[in-house]
N, C-alpha and C positions, 0 to 999 in steps of 0.2 A: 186936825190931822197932820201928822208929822208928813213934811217930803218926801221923796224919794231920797233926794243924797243925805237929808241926816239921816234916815235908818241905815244908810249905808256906813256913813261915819260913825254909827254906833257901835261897830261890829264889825268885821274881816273879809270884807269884798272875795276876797283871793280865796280866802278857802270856800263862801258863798257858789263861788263859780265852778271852782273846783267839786265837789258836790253835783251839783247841778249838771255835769260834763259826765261825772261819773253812773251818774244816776240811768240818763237819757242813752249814751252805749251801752249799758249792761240790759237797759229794758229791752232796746234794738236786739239783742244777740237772746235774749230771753224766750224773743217771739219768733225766732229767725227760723225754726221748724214748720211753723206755722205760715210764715210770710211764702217759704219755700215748698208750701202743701201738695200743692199741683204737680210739680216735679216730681218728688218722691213718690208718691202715690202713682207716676206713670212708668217712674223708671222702675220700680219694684213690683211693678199692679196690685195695688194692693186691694183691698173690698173697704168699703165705706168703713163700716167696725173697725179695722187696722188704721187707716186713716187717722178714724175721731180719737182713737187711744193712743196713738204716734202723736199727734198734736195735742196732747192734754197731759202728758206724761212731765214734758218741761213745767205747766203749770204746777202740777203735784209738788213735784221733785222741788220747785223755789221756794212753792209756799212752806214745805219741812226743814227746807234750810234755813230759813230766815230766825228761825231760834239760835241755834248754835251760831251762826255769825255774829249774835247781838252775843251772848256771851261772850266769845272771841274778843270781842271789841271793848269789855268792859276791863280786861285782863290786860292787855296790848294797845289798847286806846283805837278807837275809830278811824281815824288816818291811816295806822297801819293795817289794821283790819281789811279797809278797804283797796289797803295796797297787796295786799297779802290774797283778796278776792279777785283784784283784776289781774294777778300773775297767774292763777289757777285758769281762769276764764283764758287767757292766753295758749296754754299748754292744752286745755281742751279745743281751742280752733287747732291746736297742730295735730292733734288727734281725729280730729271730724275732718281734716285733709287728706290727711297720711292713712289711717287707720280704717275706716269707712267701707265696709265690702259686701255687707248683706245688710237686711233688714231686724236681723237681731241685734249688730252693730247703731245702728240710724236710732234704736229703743237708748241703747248705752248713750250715743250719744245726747239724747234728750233730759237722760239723769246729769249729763253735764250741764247740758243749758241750764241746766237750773239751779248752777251755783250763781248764776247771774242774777235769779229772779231774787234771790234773798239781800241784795241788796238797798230796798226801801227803808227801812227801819234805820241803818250805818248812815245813810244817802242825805236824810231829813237830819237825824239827831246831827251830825256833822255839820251841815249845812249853820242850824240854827243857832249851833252852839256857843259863839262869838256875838251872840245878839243878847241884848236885856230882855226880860219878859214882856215887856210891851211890844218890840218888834220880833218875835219869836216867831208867831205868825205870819207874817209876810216873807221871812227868810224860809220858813219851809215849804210856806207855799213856792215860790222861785226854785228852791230843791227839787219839789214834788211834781213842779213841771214837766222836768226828767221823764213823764208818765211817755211825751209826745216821741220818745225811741220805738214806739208801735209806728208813726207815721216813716219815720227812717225805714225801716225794717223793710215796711210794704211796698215803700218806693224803689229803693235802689235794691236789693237783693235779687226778685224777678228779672229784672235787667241785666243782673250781673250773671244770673243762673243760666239764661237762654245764652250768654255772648259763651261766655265761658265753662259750663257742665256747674251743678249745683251744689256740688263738694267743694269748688274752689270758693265758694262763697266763706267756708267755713275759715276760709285760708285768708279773705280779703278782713274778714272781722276781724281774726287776728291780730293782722299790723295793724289797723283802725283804732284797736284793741290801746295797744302803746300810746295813741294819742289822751286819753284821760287818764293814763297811768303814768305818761312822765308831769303833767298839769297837777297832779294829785303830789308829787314825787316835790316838784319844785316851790311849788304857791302855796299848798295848805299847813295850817297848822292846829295842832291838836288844842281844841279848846277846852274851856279851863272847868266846864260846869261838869266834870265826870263823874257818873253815879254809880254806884254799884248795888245793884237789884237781885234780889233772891230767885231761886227756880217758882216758891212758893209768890212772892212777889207779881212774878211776868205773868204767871195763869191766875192770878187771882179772881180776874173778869169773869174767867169759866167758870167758877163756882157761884154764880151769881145768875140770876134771872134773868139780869137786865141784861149782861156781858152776852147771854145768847139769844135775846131779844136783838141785839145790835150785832152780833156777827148775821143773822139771817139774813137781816136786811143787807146787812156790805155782800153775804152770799150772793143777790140778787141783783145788785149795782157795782159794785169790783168785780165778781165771778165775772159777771153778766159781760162786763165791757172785755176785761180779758180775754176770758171765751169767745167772745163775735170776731175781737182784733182778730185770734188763732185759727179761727174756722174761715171767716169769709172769703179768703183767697178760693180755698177750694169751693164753697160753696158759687164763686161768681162763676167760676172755672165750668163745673159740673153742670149748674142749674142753666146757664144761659150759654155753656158753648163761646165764651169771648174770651183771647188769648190769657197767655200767664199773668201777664206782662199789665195787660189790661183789668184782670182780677185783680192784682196791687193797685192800682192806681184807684179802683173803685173803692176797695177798703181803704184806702187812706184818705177818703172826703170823709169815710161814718168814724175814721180814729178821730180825726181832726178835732169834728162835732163833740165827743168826749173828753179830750183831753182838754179844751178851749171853754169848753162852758162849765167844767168844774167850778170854777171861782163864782162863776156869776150864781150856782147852786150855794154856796156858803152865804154870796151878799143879802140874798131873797131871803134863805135863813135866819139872818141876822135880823131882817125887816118884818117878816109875817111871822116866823118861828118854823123851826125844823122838820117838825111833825106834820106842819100844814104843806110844806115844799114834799118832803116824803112821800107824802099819799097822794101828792097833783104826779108827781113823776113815776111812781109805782103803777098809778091807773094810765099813765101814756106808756108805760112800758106793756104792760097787758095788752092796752090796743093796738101798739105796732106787732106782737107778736103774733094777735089772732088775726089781725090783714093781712101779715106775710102768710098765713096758713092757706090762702086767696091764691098763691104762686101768681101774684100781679105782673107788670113790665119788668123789665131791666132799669126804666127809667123811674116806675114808682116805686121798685122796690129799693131801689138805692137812695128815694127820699124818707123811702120807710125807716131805713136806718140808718140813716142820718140824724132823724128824728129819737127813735131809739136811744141810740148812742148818747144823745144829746140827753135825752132826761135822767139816762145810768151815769153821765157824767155828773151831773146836776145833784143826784141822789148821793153820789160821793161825800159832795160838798156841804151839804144838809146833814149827810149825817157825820161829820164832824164837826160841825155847830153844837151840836149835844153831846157829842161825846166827853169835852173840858166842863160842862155844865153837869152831868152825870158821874164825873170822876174828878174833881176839883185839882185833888192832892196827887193824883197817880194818874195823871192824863197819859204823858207818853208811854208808860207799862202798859198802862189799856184798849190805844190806838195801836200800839206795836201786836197787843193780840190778838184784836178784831180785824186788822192789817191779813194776817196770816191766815185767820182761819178764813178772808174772804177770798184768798186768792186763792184756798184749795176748793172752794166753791166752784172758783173757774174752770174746774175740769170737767165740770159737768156737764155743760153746755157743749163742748165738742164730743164729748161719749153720745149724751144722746142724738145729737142731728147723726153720726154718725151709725148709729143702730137702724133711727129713722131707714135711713134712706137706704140701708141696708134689709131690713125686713119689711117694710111699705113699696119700696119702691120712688120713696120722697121724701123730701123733709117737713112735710106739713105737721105731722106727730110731732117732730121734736121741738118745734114752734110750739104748740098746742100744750106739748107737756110744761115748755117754760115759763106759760102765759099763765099755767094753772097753778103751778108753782109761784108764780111772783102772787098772784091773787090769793093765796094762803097766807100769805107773807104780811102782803096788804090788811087781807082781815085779823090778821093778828097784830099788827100796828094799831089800827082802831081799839083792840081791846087793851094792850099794855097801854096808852098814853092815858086811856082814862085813869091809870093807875098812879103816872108819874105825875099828871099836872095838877099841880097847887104843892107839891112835895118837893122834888127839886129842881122843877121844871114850871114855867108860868103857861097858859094857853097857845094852844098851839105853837105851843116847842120853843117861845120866849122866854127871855132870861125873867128869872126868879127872884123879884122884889122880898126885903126884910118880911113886908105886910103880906105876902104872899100874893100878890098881884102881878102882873109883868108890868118887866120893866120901860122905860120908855125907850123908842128908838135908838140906839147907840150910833154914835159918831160914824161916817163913812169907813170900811175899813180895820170896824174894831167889833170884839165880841166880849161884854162883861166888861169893856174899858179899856181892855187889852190888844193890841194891834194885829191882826190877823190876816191869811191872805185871800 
């Protein structure tokens, strides 16, 4: 297993990082409606339903943009692209400052958020682009870290919302804003592997079985992590009566758990097979959903999802383990569209807790509806793997020996041979 500092000598540290910087403030400002739930929702009063569709609205709005930015970038190169994104992103905090005066506005506003969330796709391929195929994987995993702008968001915005009114928040992202746009501006440079991909090309996955066998699942495990990051401020707010301030700081132990154990979801991957990680973390996601339907503590339900979080992160990571093994030649076109369509999955999740508890009176339903949802999912995983394994896939989601057998253990760190994160 190669070092740490040669993969770094392999490839462009500075734009590595640069990336990585970009990635993590724009996820920060993606979620920042969501982070700021509790506020809006008192300063507007809004009903649960406005809420869950106010906070679901930036997910939409990202995961549609995330196409046309990847074109953008293919035209103008990636570097600019994402200089060109974090200017926009900028001019939208001067607008959610300045411009902000009802609750039809706070809607507009959320379609802006979400030129930030279209950033993962620019974020990864940028990041890794200066690397050889062998360290390809680790440099986007470092990029993809960027996920952890949910824990930013949850922590300091609350804070900033109670000292200051929650509109100047929009105003503090802003200048924040500047800091990965001048890092982007002076350190990175456009690297040299640029592809240019067809419209037919980037949806190819959708015309395929397997491509919506695999956004289900990312519906279920990205939606899923998405959607709780956006919901649970309000949720801690509403459910347990414990300040704003204190709702951030709660969701940011269950973001932590997600963004942190993603990798270790890919390593398991690589050692038992993807399919077998999948279905351990689909059936833990089931049973924290149907114990939360319990409306338990304060203190068990924030291990609840802790736990949660942790296996939706995990399921991430698994199921990119299969995704390079299921798409050899066209990995990143296939990743970028299972990418997208999982984070429009993640609107889902704040619509319904937010109907829940709008015509129950709770959110036990909307628990209940997700748990039933992921267990669809789940038994439809059981029945496509019978399908894939011995074809491009070894047992339980390991890699696919010539002989058709899986393969043996691969080296720390690597998948197929290949260095990954």
């Amino acid at each position: 297993m190669a070092s740490f500092k040669t993969v770094m000598k392999s490839g462009h540290p500075p734009t590595l990082f640069a990336a990585f910087l970009y990635f993590d403030f724009c996820f920060a400002i993606w979620v920042l409606n969501g982070a700021m739930g509790p506020f809006i929702t008192e300063h507007y009063k809004l009903t649960p339903a406005e809420t869950g569709f106010m906070i679901s609205l930036p997910i939409l709005a990202g995961a549609i943009m995330r196409f046309p930015l990847g074109v953008l970038a293919q035209y103008i190169g990636r570097k600019n692209a994402a200089i060109t994104e974090m200017s926009l992103i900028v001019l939208a905090m001067a607008y959610g400052f300045f411009l902000v005066h009802n609750f039809t506005d706070v809607l507009a506003m959320g379609v802006l958020l979400g030129i930030a969330g279209a950033s993962f796709g620019v974020a990864l391929s940028l990041g890794s682009g200066w690397f050889p195929p062998e360290h390809k994987g680790l440099a986007m995993g470092i990029a993809g870290a960027g996920n952890s702008g949910t824990v930013l968001a949850v922590l300091f915005a609350p804070p900033l919302a109670q000292a200051y009114g929650w509109q100047a928040v929009y105003g503090f992202a802003g200048v924040f804003m500047l800091i990965p746009l001048a890092v982007m501006i002076v350190f990175a440079k456009e690297p040299p592997d640029r592809e240019h991909q067809s419209f037919r090309q980037h949806v190819s996955c959708l015309f395929e079985k397997d491509g919506w066998a695999f956004n289900l699942v990312y519906v279920i495990t990205f939606g899923g992590f998405i959607g709780l990051s956006n919901f649970l401020p309000t949720f801690f707010y509403e459910q347990f009566a414990v300040t704003k301030i204190e709702a951030g700081r709660l969701t940011m132990l269950a973001a932590l758990m997600g963004s942190g154990i993603r990798i270790l979801g890919g390593y398991f991957a690589d050692r038992i097979g993807g399919i077998l990680v999948l279905t351990v973390v689909l059936l833990a996601a089931v049973g924290s959903f149907l114990m939360l339907t319990a409306a338990p503590t304060l203190f068990v339900t924030t291990l609840l999802f802790m736990f949660c979080f942790a296996a939706l992160g995990a399921g991430n990571g698994a199921l990119f383990q299969l995704v390079p093994l299921r798409w050899p030649t066209n990995t990143a076109v296939a990743g970028s569209m299972i990418g997208e369509v999982g984070a429009l999955g993640g609107a889902i999740l704040p619509n319904a807790m937010g109907l829940s508890k709008q015509y129950t009176g709770g959110f036990a339903t909307g628990f209940l509806f997700y748990a039933a949802f992921t267990a669809v999912v789940l038994g439809c995983l059981a029945l496509w793997s019978r399908k894939w394994v011995g074809v491009w896939v070894g047992p339980r989601g390991k890699v696919l020996t010539q002989a058709g057998t899986e393969a043996p253990a691969a080296p720390e760190n690597t998948i197929g041979g290949v260095q990954r994160a």
